[in-house]
N, C-alpha and C positions, 0 to 999 in steps of 0.2 A: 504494500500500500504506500501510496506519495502521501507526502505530508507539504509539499508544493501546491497553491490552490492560487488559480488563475479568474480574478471576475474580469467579465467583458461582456462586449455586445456584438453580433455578428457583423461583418460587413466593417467594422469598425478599423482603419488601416492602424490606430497605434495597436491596438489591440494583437492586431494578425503581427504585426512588429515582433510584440516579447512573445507571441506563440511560436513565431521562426526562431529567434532564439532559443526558446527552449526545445524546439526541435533541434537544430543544429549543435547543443549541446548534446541531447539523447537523452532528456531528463524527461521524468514518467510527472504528469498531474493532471489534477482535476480542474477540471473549468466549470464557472458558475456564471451563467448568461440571464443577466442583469436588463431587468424592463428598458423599453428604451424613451420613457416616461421619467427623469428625472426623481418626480417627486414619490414615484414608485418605488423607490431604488434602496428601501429603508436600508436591508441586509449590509450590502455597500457601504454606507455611510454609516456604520457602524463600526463597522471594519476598518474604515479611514478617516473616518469624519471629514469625508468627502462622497460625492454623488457621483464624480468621472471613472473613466474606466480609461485603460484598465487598473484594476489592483493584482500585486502581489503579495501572496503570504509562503512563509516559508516556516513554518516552526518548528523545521531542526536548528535554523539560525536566529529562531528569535524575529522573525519580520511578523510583524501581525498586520499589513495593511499600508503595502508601500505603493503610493502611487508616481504617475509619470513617466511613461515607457523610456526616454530616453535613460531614468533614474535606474528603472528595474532591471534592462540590457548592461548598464555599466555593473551594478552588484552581479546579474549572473554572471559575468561576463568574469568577475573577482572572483568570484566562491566558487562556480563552478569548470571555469573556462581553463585554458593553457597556465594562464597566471597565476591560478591554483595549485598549478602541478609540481 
């Protein structure tokens, strides 16, 4: 089981962004596809206390709710990537 958990919205390009990443790494998660109704979006904004997508969570490192895809590519990119190794 992943303990990586991706919110997003379909169609959404930052979105598919950290999902290539995390493909390109080869890392296993879940994804939790968020109304595309803001004020729907409780789950989300609890998680972030924010309502955009995507978020990442990570809870073997402690992320409970990291938003801004360019943000979440740079930490995989640290924790799981070449630069980890």
């Amino acid at each position: 089981m992943t303990n990586i958990t991706l919110y997003e919205l379909p169609g959404c390009p930052f979105c598919i962004k950290v999902a290539d990443k995390l493909d390109e790494l080869g890392l296993e998660y879940d994804t939790i596809e968020v109304p595309s109704a803001h004020s729907e979006r409780t789950e989300v904004e609890e998680v972030s206390g924010q309502t955009g997508v995507p978020v990442l969570v990570d809870e073997d490192h402690g992320v409970e709710g990291m938003p801004e895809s360019s943000d979440i590519v740079a930490y995989l990119e640290e924790t799981y990537g070449d630069a980890a190794a």
